[in-house]
ZAKOL-937440 format. One record per residue: x, y, z of N, C-alpha, C in turn; residue in one letter. Coordinates in nm, 2 decimals. Layout:
BEGIN
+--------+--------+--------+--------+--------+--------+--------+--------+--------+----+
:    n_u :    n_v :    n_w :   ca_u :   ca_v :   ca_w :    c_u :    c_v :    c_w : aa :
+--------+--------+--------+--------+--------+--------+--------+--------+--------+----+
:      X :      Y :      Z :      X :      Y :      Z :      X :      Y :      Z :  A :
...
+--------+--------+--------+--------+--------+--------+--------+--------+--------+----+
//
This chain:
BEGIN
+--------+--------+--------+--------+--------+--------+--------+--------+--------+----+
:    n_u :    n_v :    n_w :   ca_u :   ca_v :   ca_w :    c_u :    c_v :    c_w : aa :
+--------+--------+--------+--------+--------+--------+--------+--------+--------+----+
:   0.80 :  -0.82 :  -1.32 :   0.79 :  -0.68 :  -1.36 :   0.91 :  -0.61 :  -1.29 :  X :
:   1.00 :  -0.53 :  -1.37 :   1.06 :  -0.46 :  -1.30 :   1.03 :  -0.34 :  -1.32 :  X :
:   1.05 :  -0.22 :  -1.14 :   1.00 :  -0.13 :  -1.13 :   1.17 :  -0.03 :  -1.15 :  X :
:   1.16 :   0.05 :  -1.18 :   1.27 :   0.16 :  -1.18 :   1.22 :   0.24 :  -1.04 :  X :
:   1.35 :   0.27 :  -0.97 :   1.37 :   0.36 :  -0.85 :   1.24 :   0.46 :  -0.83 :  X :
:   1.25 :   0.55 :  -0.94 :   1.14 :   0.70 :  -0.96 :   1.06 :   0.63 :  -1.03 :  X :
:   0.99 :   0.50 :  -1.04 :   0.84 :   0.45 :  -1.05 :   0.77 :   0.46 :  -0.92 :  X :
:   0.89 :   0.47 :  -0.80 :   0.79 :   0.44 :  -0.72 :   0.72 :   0.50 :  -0.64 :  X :
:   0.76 :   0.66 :  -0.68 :   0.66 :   0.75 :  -0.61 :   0.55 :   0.76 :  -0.66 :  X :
:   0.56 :   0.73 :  -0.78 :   0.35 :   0.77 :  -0.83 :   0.34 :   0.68 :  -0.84 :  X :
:   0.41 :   0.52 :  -0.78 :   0.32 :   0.38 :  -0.80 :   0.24 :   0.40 :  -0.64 :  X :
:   0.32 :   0.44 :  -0.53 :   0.28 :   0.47 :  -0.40 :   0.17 :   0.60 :  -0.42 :  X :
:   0.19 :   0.72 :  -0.47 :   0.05 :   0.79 :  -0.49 :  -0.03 :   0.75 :  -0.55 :  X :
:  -0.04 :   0.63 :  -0.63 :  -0.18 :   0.55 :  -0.66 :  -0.23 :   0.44 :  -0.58 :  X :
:  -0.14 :   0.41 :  -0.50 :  -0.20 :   0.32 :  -0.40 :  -0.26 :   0.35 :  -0.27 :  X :
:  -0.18 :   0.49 :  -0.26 :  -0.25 :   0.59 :  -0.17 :  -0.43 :   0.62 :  -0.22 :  X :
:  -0.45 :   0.65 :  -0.33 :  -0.59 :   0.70 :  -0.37 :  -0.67 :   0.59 :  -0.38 :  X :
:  -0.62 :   0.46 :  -0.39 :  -0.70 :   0.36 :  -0.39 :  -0.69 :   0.32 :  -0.22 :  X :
:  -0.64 :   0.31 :  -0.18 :  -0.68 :   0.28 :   0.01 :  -0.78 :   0.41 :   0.00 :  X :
:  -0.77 :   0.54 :  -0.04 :  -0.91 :   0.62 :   0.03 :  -1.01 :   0.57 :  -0.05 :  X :
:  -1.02 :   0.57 :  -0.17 :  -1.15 :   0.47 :  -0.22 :  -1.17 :   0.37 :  -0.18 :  X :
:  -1.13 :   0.28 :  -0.07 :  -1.16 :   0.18 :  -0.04 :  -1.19 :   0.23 :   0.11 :  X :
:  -1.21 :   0.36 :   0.09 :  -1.21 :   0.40 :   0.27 :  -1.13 :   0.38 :   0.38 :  X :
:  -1.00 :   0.41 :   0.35 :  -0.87 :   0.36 :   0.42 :  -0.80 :   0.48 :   0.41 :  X :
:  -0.77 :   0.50 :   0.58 :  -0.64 :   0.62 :   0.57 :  -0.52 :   0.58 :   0.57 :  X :
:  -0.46 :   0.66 :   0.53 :  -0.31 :   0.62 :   0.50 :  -0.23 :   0.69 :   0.56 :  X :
:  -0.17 :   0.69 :   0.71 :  -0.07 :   0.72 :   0.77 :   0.06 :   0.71 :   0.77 :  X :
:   0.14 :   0.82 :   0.77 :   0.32 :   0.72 :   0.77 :   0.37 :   0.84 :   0.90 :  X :
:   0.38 :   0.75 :   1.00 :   0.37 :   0.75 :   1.12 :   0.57 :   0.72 :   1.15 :  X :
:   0.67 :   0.74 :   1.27 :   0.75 :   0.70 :   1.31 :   0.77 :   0.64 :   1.40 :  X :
:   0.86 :   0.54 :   1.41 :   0.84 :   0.41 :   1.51 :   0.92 :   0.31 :   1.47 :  X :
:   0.92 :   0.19 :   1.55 :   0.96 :   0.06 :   1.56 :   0.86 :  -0.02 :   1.52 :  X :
:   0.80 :   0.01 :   1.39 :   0.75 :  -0.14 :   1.33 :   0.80 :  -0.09 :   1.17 :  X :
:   0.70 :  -0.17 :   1.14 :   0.70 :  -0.19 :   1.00 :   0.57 :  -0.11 :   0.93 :  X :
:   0.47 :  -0.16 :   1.00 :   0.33 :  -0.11 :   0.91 :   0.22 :  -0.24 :   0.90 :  X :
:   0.09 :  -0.15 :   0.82 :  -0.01 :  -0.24 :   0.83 :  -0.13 :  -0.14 :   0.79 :  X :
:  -0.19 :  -0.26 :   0.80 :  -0.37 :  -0.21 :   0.84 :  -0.45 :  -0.29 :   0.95 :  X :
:  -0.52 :  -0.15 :   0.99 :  -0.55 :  -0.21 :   1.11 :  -0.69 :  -0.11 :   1.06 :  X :
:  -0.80 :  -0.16 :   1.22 :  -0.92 :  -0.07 :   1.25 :  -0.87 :  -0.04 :   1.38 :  X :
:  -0.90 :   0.15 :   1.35 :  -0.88 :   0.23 :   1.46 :  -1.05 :   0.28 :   1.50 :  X :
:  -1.09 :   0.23 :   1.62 :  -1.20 :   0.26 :   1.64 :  -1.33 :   0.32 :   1.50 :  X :
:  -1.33 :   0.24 :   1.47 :  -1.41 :   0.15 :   1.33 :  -1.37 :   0.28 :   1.22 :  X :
:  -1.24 :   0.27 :   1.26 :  -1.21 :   0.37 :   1.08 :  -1.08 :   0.28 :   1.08 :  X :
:  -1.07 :   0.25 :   0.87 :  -1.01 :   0.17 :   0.83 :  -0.82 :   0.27 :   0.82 :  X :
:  -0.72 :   0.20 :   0.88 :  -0.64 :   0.31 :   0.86 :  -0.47 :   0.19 :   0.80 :  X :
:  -0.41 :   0.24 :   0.78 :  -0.28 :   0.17 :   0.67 :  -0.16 :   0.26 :   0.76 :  X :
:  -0.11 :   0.21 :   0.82 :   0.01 :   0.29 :   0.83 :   0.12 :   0.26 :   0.83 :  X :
:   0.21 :   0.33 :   0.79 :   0.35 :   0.28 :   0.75 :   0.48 :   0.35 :   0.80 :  X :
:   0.52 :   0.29 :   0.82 :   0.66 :   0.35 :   0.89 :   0.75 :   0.49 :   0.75 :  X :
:   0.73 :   0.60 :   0.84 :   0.77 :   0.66 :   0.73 :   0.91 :   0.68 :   0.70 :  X :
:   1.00 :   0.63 :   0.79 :   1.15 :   0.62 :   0.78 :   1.18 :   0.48 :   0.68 :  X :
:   1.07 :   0.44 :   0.65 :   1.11 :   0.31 :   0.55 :   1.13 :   0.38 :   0.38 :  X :
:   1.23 :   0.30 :   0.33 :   1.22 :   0.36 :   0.19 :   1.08 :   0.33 :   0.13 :  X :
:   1.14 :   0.37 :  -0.02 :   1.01 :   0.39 :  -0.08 :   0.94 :   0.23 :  -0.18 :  X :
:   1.02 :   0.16 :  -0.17 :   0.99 :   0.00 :  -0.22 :   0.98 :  -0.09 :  -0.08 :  X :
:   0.96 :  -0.07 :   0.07 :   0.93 :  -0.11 :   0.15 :   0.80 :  -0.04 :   0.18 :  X :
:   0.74 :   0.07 :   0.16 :   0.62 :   0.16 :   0.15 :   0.54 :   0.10 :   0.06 :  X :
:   0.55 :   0.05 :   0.00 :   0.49 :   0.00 :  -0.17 :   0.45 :  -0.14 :  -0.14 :  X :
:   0.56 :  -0.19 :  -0.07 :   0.50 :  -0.36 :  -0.03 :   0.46 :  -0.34 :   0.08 :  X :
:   0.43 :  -0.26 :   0.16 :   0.34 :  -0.24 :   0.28 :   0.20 :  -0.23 :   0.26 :  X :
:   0.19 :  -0.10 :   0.17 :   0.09 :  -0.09 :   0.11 :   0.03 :  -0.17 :   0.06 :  X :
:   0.07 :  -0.23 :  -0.06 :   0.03 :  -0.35 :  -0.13 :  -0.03 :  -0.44 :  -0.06 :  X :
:   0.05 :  -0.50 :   0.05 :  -0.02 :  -0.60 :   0.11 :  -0.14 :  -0.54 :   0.20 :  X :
:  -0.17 :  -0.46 :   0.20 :  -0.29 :  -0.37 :   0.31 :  -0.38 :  -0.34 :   0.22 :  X :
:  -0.37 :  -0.34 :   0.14 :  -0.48 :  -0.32 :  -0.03 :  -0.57 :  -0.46 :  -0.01 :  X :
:  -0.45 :  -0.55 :  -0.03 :  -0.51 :  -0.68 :  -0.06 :  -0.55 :  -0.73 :   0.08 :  X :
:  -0.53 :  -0.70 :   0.13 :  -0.63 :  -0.74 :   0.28 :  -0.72 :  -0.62 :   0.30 :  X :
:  -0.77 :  -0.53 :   0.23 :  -0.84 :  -0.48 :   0.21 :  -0.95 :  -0.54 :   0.11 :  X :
:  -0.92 :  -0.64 :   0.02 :  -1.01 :  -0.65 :  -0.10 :  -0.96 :  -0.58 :  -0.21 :  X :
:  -0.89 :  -0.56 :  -0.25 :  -0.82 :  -0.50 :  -0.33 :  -0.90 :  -0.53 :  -0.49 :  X :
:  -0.84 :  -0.68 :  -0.49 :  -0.86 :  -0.78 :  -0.57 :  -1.02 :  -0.80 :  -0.62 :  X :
:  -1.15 :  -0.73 :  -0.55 :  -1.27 :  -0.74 :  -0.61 :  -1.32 :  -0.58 :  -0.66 :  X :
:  -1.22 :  -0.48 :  -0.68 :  -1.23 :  -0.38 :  -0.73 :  -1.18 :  -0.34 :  -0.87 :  X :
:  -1.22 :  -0.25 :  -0.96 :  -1.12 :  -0.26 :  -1.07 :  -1.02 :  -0.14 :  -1.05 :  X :
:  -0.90 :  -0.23 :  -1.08 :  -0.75 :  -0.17 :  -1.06 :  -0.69 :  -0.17 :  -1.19 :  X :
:  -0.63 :  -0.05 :  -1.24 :  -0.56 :  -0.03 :  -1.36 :  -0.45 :  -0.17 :  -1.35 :  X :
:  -0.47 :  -0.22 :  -1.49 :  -0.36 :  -0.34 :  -1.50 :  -0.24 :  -0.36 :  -1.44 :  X :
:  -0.15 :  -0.21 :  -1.46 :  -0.01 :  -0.21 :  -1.36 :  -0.01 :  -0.24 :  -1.23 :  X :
:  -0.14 :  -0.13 :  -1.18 :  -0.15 :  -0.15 :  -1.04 :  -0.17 :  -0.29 :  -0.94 :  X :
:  -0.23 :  -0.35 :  -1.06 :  -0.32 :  -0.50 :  -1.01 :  -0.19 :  -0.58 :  -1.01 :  X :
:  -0.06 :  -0.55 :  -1.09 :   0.03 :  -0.66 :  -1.12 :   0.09 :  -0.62 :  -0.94 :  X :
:   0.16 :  -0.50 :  -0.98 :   0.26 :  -0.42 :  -0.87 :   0.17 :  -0.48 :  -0.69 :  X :
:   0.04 :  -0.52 :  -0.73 :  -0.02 :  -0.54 :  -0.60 :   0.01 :  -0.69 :  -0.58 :  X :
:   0.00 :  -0.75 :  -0.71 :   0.04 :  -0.90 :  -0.66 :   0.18 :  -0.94 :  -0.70 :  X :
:   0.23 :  -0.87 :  -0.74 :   0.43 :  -0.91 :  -0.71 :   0.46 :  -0.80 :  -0.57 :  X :
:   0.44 :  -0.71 :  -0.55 :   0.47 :  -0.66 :  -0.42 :   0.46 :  -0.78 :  -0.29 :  X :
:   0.28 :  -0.80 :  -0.33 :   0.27 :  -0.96 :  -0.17 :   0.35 :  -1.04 :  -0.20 :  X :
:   0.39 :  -1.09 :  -0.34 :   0.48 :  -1.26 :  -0.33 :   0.65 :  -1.19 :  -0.23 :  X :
:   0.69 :  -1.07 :  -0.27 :   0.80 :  -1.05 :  -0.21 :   0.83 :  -1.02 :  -0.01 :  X :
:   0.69 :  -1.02 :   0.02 :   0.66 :  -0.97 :   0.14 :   0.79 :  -1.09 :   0.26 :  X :
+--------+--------+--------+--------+--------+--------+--------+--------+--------+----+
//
């Protein structure tokens, strides 16, 4: 699947709404990493380096979805793809 440049802000604000339905916050924090999901004192949180562009946000995300369970919720078909070609490129 190819994504165009300006897909990727409303493919990232739907990945955003789906980490809070799955009870996940989503942080974009600055620093020297990359990102992730982690538990902060038993709240689920995603955070991502916000100096990263916006198709390094998306495969961050992505892979934090799916380590979330992503995969046993229903996800609109795009999203479900963009979730599993985002992790093969990780």
């Amino acid at each position: 699947m190819k994504i165009k440049e300006k897909e990727f802000e409303s493919i990232l604000q739907d990945l955003k709404d789906i980490a809070l339905q799955m009870g996940a916050k989503v942080r974009f924090e600055r620093g020297d990493f990359k990102g992730g999901y982690c538990i902060l004192k038993e709240n689920k949180v995603i955070v991502i380096n916000k100096l990263s562009n916006l198709q390094r946000k998306v495969i961050i995300l992505s892979a934090a979805l799916k380590e979330l369970g992503a995969e046993d919720i229903y996800l609109p078909p795009k999203i479900r793809e963009v979730i599993e070609e985002m992790d093969e490129t990780e």
